[in-house]
C-alpha positions as CSV (number, residue, x, y, z in Angstrom):
1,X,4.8,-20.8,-2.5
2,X,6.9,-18.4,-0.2
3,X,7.2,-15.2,-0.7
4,X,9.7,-12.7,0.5
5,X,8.3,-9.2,2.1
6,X,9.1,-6.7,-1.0
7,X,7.4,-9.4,-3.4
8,X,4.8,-9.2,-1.4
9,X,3.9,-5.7,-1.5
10,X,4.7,-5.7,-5.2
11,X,2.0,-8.3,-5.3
12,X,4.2,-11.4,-7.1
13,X,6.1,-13.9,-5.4
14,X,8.9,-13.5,-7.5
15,X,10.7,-10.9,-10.2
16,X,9.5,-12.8,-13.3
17,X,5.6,-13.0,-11.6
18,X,6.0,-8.9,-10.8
19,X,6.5,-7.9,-14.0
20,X,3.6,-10.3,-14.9
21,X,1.4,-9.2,-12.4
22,X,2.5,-5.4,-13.4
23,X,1.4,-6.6,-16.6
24,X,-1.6,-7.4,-16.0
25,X,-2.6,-5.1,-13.8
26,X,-1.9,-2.2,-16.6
27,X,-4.1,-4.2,-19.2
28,X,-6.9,-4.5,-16.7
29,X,-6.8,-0.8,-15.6
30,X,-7.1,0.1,-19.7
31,X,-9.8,-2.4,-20.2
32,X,-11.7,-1.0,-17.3
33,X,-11.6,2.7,-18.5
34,X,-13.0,1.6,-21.6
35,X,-15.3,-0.9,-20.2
36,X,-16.9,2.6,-17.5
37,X,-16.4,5.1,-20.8
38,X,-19.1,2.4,-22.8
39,X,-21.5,2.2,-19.7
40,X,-21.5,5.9,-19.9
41,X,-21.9,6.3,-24.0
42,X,-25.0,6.8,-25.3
43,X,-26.4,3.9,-27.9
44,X,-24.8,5.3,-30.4
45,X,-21.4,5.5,-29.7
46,X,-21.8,1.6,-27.9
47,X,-23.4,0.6,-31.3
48,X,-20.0,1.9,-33.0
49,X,-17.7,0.2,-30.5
50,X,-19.4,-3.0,-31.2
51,X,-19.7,-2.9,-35.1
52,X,-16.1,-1.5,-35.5
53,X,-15.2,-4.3,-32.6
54,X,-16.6,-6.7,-34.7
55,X,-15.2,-5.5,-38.3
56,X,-11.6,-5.9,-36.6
57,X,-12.1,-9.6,-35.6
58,X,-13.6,-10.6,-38.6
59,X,-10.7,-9.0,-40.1
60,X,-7.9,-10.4,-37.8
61,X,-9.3,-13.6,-38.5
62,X,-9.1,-13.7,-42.2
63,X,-5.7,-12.3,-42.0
64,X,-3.5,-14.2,-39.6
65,X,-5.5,-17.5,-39.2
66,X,-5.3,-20.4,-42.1
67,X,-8.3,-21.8,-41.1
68,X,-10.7,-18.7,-41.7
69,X,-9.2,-17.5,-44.5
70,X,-10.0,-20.6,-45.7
71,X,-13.9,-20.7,-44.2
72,X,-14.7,-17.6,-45.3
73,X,-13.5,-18.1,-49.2
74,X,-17.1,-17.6,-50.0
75,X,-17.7,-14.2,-48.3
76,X,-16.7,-11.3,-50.1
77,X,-13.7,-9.3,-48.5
78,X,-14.5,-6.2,-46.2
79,X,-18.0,-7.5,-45.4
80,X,-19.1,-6.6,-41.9
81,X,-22.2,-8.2,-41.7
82,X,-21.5,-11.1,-39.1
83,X,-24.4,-13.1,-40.7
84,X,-22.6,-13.4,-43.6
85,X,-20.2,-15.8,-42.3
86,X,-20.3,-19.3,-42.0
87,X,-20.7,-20.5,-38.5
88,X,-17.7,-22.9,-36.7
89,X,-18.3,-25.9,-34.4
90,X,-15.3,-27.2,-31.8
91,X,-15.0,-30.1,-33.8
92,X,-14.6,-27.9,-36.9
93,X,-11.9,-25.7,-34.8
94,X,-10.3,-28.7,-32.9
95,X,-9.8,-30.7,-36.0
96,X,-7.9,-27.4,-37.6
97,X,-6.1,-25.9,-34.6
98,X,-2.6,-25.3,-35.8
99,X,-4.4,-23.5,-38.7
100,X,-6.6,-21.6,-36.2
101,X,-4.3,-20.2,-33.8
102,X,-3.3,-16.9,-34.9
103,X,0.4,-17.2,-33.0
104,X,2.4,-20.1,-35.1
105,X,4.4,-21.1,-31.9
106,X,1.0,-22.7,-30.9
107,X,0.8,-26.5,-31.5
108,X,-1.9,-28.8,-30.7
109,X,0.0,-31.6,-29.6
110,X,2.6,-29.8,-27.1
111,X,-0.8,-28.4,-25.6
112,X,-2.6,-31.6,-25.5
113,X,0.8,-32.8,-23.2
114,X,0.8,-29.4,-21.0
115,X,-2.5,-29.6,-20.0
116,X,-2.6,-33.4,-19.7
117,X,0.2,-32.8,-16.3
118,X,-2.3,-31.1,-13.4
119,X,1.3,-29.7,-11.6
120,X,1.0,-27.4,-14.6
121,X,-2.2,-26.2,-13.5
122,X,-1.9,-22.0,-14.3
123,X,1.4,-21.9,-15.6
124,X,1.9,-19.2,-18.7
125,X,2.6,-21.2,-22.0
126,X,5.0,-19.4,-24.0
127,X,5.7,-17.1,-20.8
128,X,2.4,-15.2,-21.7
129,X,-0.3,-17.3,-23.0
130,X,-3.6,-18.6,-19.9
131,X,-4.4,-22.3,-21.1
132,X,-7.1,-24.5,-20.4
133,X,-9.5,-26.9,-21.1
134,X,-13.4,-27.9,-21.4
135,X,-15.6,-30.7,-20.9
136,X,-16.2,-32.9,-24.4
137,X,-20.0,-32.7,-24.2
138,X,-19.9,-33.0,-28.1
139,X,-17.5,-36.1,-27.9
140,X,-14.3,-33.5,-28.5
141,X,-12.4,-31.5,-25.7
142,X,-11.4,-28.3,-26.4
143,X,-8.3,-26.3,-25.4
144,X,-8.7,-23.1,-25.3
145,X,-5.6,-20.1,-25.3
146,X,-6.5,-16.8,-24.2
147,X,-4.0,-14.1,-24.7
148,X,-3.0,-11.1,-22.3
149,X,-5.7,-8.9,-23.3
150,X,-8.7,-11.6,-23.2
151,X,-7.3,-12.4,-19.9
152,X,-7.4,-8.7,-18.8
153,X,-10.6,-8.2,-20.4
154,X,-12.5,-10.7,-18.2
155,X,-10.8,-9.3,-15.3
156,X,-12.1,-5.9,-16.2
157,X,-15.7,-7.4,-16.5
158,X,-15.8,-8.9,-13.1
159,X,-14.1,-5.5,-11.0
160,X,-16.7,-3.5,-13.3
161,X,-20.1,-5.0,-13.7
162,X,-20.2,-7.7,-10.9
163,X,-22.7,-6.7,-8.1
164,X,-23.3,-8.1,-5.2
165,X,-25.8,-6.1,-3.6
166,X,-23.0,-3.3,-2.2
167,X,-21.3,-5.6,0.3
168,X,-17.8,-4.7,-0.8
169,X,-16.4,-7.6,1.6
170,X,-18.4,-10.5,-0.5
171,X,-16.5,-8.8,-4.0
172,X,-13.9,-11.8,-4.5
173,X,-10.5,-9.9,-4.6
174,X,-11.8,-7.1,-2.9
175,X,-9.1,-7.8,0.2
176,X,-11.8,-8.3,2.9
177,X,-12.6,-11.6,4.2
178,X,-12.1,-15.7,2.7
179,X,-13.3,-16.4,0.0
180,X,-14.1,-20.1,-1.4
181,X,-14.0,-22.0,-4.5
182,X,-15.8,-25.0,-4.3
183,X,-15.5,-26.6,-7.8
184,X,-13.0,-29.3,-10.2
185,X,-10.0,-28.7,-9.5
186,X,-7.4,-31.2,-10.4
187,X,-7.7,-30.3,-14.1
188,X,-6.3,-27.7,-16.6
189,X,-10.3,-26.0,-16.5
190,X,-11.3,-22.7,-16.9
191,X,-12.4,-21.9,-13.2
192,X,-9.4,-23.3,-11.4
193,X,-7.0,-21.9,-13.7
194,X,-8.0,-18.5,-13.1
195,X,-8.2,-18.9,-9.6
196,X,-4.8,-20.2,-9.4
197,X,-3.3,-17.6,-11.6
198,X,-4.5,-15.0,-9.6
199,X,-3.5,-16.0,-6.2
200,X,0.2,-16.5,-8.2
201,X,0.4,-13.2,-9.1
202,X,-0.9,-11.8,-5.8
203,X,-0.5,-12.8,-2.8
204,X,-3.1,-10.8,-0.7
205,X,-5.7,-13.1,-2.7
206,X,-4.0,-16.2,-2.1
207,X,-3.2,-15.7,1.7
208,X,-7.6,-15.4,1.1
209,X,-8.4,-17.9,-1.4
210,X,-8.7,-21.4,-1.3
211,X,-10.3,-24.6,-3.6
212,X,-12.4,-27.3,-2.6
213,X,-12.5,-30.3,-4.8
214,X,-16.0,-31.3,-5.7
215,X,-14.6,-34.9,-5.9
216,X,-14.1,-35.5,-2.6
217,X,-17.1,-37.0,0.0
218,X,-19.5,-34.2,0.8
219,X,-19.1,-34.7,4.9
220,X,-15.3,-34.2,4.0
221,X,-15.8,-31.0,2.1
222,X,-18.4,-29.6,4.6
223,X,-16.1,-30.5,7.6
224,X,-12.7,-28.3,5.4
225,X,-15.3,-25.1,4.7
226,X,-16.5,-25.1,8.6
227,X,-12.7,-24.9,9.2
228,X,-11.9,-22.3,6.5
229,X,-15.0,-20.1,7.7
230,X,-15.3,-18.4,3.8
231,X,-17.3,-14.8,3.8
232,X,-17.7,-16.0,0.1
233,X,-18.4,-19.2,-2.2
234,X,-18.3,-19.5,-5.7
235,X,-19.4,-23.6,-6.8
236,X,-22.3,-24.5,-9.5
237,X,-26.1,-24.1,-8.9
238,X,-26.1,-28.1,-8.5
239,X,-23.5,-27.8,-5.2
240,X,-24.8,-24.6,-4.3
241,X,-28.1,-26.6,-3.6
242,X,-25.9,-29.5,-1.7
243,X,-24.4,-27.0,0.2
244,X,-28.0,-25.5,1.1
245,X,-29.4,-28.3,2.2
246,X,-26.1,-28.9,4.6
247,X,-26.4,-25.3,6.0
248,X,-30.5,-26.3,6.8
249,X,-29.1,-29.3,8.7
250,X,-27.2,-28.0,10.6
251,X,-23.8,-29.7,9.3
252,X,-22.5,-26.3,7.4
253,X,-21.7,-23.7,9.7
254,X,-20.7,-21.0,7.7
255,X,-22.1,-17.4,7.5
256,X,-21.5,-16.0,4.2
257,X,-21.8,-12.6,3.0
258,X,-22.7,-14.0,-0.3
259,X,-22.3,-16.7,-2.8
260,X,-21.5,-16.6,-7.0
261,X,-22.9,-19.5,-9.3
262,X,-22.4,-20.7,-12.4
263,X,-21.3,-23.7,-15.1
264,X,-25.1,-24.8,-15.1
265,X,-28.5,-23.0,-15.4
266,X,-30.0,-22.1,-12.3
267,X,-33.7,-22.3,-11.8
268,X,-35.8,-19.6,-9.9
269,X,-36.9,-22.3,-7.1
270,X,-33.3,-23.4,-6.8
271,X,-32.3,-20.1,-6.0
272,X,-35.1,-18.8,-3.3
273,X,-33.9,-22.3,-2.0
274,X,-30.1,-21.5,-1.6
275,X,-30.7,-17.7,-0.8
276,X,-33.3,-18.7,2.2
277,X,-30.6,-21.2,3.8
278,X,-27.8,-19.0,3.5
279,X,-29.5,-15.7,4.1
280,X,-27.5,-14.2,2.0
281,X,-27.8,-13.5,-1.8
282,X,-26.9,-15.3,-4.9
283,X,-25.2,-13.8,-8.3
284,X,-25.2,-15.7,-11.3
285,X,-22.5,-15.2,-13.9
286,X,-22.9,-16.8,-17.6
287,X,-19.6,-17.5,-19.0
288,X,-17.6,-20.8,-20.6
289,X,-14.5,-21.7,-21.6
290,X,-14.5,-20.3,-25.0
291,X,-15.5,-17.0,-23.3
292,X,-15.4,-16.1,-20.5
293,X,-17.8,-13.9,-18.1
294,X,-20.4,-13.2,-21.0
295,X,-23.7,-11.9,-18.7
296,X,-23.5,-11.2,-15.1
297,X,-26.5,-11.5,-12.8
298,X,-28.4,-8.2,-11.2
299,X,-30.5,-7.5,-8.1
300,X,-33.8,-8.5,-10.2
301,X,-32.2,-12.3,-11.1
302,X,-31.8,-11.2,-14.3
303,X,-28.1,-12.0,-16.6
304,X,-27.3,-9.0,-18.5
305,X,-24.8,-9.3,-21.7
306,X,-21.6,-7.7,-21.8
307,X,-22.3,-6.8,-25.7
308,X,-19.5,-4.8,-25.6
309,X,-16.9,-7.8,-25.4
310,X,-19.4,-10.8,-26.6
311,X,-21.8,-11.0,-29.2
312,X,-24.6,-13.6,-28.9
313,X,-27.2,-15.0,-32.0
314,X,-29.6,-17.1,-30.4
315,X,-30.9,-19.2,-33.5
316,X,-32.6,-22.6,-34.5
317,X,-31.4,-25.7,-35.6
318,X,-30.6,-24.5,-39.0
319,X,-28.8,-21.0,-37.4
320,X,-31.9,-18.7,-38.4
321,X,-32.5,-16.3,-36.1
322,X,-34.7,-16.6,-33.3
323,X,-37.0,-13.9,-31.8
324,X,-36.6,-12.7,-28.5
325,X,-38.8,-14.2,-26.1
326,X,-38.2,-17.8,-27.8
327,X,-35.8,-20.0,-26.6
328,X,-33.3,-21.2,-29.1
329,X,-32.2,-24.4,-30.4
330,X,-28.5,-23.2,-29.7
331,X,-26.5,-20.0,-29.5
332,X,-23.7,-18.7,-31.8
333,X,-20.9,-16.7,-29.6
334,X,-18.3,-14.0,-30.9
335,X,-15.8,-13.0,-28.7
336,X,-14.3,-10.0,-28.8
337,X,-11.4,-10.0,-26.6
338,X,-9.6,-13.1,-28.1
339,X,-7.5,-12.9,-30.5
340,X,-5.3,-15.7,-30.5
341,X,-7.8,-18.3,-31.0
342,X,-10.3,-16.1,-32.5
343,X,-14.1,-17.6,-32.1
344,X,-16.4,-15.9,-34.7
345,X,-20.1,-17.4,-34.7
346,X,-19.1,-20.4,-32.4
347,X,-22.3,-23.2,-31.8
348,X,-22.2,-23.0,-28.1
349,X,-24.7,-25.7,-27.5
350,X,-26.8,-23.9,-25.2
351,X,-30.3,-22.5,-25.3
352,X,-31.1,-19.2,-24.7
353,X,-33.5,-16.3,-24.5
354,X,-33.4,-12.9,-24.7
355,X,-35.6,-10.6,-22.4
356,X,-38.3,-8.9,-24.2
357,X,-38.9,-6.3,-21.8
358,X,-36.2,-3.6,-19.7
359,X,-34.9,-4.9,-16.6
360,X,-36.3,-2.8,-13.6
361,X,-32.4,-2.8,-12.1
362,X,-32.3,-0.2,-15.4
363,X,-29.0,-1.6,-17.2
364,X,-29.6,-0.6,-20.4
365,X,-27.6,-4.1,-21.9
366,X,-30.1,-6.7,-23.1
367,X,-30.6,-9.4,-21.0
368,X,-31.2,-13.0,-21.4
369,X,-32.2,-16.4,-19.5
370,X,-30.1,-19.9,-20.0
371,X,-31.0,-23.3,-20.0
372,X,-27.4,-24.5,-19.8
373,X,-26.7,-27.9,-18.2
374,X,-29.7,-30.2,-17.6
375,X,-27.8,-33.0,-16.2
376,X,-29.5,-34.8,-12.9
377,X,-27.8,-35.5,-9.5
378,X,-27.3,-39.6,-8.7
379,X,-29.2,-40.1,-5.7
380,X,-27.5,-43.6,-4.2
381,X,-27.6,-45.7,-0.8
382,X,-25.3,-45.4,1.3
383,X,-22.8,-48.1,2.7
384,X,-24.6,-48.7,6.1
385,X,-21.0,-49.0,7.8
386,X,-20.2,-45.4,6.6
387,X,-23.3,-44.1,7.6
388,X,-22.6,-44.9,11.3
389,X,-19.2,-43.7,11.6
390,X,-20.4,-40.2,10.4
391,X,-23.6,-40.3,12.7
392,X,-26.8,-40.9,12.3
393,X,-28.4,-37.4,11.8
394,X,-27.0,-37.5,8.0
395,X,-29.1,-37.9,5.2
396,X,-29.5,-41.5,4.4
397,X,-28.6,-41.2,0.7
398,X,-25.1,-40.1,-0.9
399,X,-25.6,-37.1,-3.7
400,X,-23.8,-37.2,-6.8
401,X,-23.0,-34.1,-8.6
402,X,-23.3,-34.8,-12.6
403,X,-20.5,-32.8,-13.3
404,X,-18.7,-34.6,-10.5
405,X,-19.2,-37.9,-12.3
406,X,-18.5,-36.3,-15.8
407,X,-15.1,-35.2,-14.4
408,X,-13.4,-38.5,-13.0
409,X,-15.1,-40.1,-16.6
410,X,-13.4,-37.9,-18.4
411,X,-10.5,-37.3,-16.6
412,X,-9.3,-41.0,-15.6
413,X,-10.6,-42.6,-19.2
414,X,-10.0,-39.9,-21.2
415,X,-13.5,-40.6,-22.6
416,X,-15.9,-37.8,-23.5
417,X,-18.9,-38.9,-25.0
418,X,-20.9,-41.1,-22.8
419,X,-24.5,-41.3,-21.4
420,X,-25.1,-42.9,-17.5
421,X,-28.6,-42.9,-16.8
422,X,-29.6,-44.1,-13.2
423,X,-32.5,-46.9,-14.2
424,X,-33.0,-47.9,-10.5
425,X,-31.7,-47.1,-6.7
426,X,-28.7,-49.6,-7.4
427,X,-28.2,-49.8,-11.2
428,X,-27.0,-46.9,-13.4
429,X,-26.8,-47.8,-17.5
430,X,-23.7,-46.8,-19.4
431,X,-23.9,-45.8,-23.2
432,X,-20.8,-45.1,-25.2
433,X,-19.8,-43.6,-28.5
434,X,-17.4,-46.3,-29.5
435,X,-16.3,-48.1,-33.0
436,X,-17.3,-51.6,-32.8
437,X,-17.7,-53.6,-29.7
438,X,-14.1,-54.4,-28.9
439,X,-13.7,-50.5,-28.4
440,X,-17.4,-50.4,-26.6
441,X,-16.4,-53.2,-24.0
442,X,-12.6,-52.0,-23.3
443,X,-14.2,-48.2,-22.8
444,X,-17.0,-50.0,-20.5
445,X,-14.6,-51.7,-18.6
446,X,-12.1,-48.6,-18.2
447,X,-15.6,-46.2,-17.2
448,X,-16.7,-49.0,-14.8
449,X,-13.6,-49.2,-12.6
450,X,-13.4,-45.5,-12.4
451,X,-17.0,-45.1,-11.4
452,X,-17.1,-48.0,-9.0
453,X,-13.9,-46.7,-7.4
454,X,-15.0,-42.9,-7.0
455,X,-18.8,-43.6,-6.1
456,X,-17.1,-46.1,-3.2
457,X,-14.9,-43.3,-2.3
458,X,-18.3,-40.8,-1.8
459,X,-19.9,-43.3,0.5
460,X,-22.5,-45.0,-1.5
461,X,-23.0,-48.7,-1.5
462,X,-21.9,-50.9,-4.4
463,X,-24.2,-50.3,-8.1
464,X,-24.8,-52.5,-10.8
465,X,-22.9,-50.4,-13.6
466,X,-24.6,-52.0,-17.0
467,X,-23.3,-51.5,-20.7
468,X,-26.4,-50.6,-23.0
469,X,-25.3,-51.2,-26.4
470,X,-27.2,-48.2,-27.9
471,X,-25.3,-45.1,-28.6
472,X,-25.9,-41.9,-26.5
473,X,-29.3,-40.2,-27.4
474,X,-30.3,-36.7,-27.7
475,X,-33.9,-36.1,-25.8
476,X,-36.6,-36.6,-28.2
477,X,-38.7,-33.6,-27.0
478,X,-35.8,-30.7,-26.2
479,X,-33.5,-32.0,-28.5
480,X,-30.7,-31.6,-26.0
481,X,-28.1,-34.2,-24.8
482,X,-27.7,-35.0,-21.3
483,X,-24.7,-36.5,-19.9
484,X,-26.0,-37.8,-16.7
485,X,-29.3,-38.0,-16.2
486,X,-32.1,-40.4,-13.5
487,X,-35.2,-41.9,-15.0
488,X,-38.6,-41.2,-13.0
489,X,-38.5,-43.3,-10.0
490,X,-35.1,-43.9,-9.8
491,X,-33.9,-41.9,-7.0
492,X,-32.7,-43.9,-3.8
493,X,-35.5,-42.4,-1.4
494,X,-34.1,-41.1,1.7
């Protein structure tokens, strides 16, 4: 996108983007004020923000959305007790989203066919509205519309509470050095949308910001960020640790002044692993796409709520309450910034736990730890004719990021609920949520070409793809549902 000089001191490439960008820039300055005036209250005043916060979602809800005037018949009007309300799934919200939307101009099917074009990738729906989409871990993709002011809010959260150890240049946006975003990108998905709409609306962070494709063959992606040089990288814990294990080879040559993770939980080992080969730290943000930026990560390694914006219930199977301390079966989310799509006691899916002591970095917010994603990496031989021409002091296996595989699935068969399970070095097992075998073996055979093509394009030497005719599974023990996932012993041993 060119840009002519006075747009680019106004930060917009053109008249329509200023105003935008002007826009935006007011709401974020607003949203930070208040976001520093809460850090400052005492627990008091944050308590009132919160409950009155609350009271005027609840009550926003009920008035200009169908659906929750309709889920919350039961509950007696004016009640401000957020347990008192039922809670909503995205199979619940997704079924009902012309009734959910606040904003009537907002139809489910002229979203499904904006977000199905990737050129559209961060363009404003309706000239205001930030649109993208999430992963259908639960069978169902969701779309999700933030407005202006959810858009801002996040904003404000990153510029105010994200910390990085005091090293100014690693801030992403701060103006000083490259930074990286090493994630999917050919999708209408929370992370690249952001990241595109903010290098539209300024250029100083787009002449400073680019995206790496996780899709692509690692040696290709390692070879574009030793060209790029970044003094930042944001990816997921799972290509952090690729990334790691590149730098301690020798293969990455990059010098970062720090790195951002998130998407997927990120164990204690995997992070003295990433820090130690980057020499540099690592901050982890706790966010998804039905809201956005909900903990950030301090010095200590712990994630600290932003319970001024986002309220979270950890709970059991039946949504009781769980103590702190306990991990929960899943979590129930309340944002507080949205309120187009308003999301009041959401099942998030993941398991969390809040801290039962105080942090020794001294926020006062509660903090918490996340299981998030549990999905395993394919670990697959590699075509012995690749392996030469990129030299022999490569690893002699190709790595598969989960979410790598769950994003050509889902993008190029438009399927969402699926189990692969690597049984051996060279077969992987494919389950499907299908009606009747017809559907199972035309889904199978739409998965299978997609796989085979894409795991060929990463360098790994042809796989006996298998349809089991059980249906995906939940872990017995956990309870949880894994997308991707390796047996014992299944590995291809480098």
């Amino acid at each position: 996108m060119e840009t002519n000089p006075l747009s680019a001191f106004l930060g917009a490439a053109s008249p329509w983007e200023w105003l935008r960008a002007a826009d935006d820039l007011w709401r974020w300055g607003a949203y930070a004020h208040e976001i520093r005036a809460y850090d400052r209250a005492d627990e008091a005043t944050r308590a009132a923000i919160r409950q009155r916060r609350v009271a005027s979602m609840i009550e926003h809800a009920r008035s200009a959305s169908a659906f929750y005037r309709e889920h919350y018949r039961q509950v007696a009007p004016g009640s401000i007790e957020l347990a008192a309300y039922p809670p909503v799934t995205r199979k619940m919200l997704m079924a009902r989203f012309d009734d959910w939307v606040t904003d009537t101009r907002l139809k489910k099917a002229e979203l499904l066919s904006f977000v199905a074009d990737p050129a559209r990738i961060a363009d404003p729906w309706l000239g205001k509205y930030t649109v993208w989409t999430s992963s259908g871990t639960t069978g169902v993709p969701g779309v999700y519309v933030q407005d202006p002011d959810a858009i801002a809010v996040y904003t404000a959260l990153v510029t105010s509470r994200f910390e990085l150890g005091g090293d100014t240049a690693a801030l992403p946006g701060s103006g000083s050095g490259r930074l990286a975003f090493v994630a999917a990108i050919d999708g209408h998905f929370a992370g690249i949308v952001s990241w595109e709409r903010q290098r539209r609306l300024y250029p100083p962070i787009a002449l400073a910001a680019r995206a790496f494709s996780i899709l692509q063959p690692l040696p290709d992606l390692v070879a574009q960020l030793n060209e790029w040089q970044p003094d930042f990288i944001s990816s997921y814990p799972t290509m952090m640790t690729l990334l790691a294990g590149e730098r301690r080879a020798g293969r990455l040559a990059v010098s970062p002044h720090g790195l951002w993770c998130g998407g997927e939980g990120l164990a204690p080992s995997d992070r003295a692993d990433i820090e130690e080969a980057f020499g540099c730290r690592i901050v982890e943000d706790y966010g998804a796409s039905e809201c956005m930026n909900m903990a950030f990560g301090c010095g200590h390694g712990r994630l600290h709520l932003n319970d001024d914006w986002v309220v979270l219930e950890p709970v059991d199977e039946n949504h009781r309450p769980v103590p702190a301390g306990e991990p929960s079966a899943t979590v129930l989310v309340t944002n507080l910034a949205n309120r187009v799509q308003p999301l009041i006691r959401y099942d998030l899916g993941d398991s969390v736990s809040l801290d039962t002591t105080m942090c020794p970095c001294g926020c006062s917010r509660p903090s918490l730890r996340v299981e998030g994603r549990g999905d395993d990496m394919l670990v697959l031989e590699p075509v012995h004719a690749a392996r030469g021409a990129r030299g022999g002091g490569r690893d002699a296996v190709v790595r598969i990021l989960p979410l790598a595989v769950e994003t050509v699935i889902e993008e190029e068969t438009d399927i969402h609920l699926f189990q692969l399970t690597q049984t051996a070095p060279d077969i992987l097992c494919l389950r499907l949520d299908a009606d009747g075998e017809h559907a199972r073996a035309s889904a199978f055979r739409r998965v299978k070409a997609a796989l085979s093509r894409f795991l060929q394009q990463q360098g790994a030497a042809p796989v006996r793809i298998e349809l089991d005719p059980l249906p995906p599974e939940c872990n017995p023990v956990s309870g949880k549902f894994r997308r991707v996932r390796v047996l014992p012993g299944a590995h291809c041993r480098s």
